[in-house]
N, C-alpha and C positions, 0 to 999 in steps of 0.2 A: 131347768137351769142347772148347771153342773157347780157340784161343789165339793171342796178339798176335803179328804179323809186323808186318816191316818189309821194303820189297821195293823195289831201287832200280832202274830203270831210265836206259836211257840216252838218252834223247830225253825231251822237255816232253811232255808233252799235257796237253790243256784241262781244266780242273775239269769240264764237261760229260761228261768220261769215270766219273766217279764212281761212279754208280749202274751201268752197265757191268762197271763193275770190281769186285762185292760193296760199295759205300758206303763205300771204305775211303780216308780223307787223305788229299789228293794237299798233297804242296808241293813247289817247285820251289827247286833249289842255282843259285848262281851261274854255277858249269859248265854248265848248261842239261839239268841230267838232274833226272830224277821220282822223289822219295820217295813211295811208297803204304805208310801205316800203319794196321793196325786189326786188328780180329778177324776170323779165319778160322774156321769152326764144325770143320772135321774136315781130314782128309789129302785125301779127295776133293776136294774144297770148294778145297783150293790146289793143286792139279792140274788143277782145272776155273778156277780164275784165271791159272795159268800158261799154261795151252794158248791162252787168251785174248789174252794177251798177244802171246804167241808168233804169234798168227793174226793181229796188226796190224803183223809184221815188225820189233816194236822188241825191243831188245838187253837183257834182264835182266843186270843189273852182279851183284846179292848178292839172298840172301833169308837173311832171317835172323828165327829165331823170337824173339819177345822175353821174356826175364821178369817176370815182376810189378814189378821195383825198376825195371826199363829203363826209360829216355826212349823216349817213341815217336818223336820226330824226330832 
């Protein structure tokens, strides 16, 4: 069952990362770090965007799943 994450990193990247990253929100904080928000379909599915991540050298700050009432941003 898929369910909403919120996953902050600590560096910008370009909306162009989007579809890379599962299609999931990018917005960008004042501090110059990356919110990505959206559905993840299962635990592989966020371990297969995490290693991703990870394989572009930027710094994951928080991952955090969301509930149904949660703001995505």
């Amino acid at each position: 069952m898929a369910e909403r994450y919120k996953i902050e990193l600590q560096s910008t990247i370009d909306h162009d990362w989007s579809s890379w990253l599962g299609n999931l929100e990018l917005a960008h904080t004042p501090t110059g770090h990356t919110i990505l928000t959206g559905y993840v379909p299962d635990q592989a599915a966020l371990h297969g965007l995490l290693a991703r991540i990870r394989d572009l050298g930027i710094a994951i700050l928080l991952v955090v799943r969301l509930e149904s009432t949660d703001r995505l941003t």
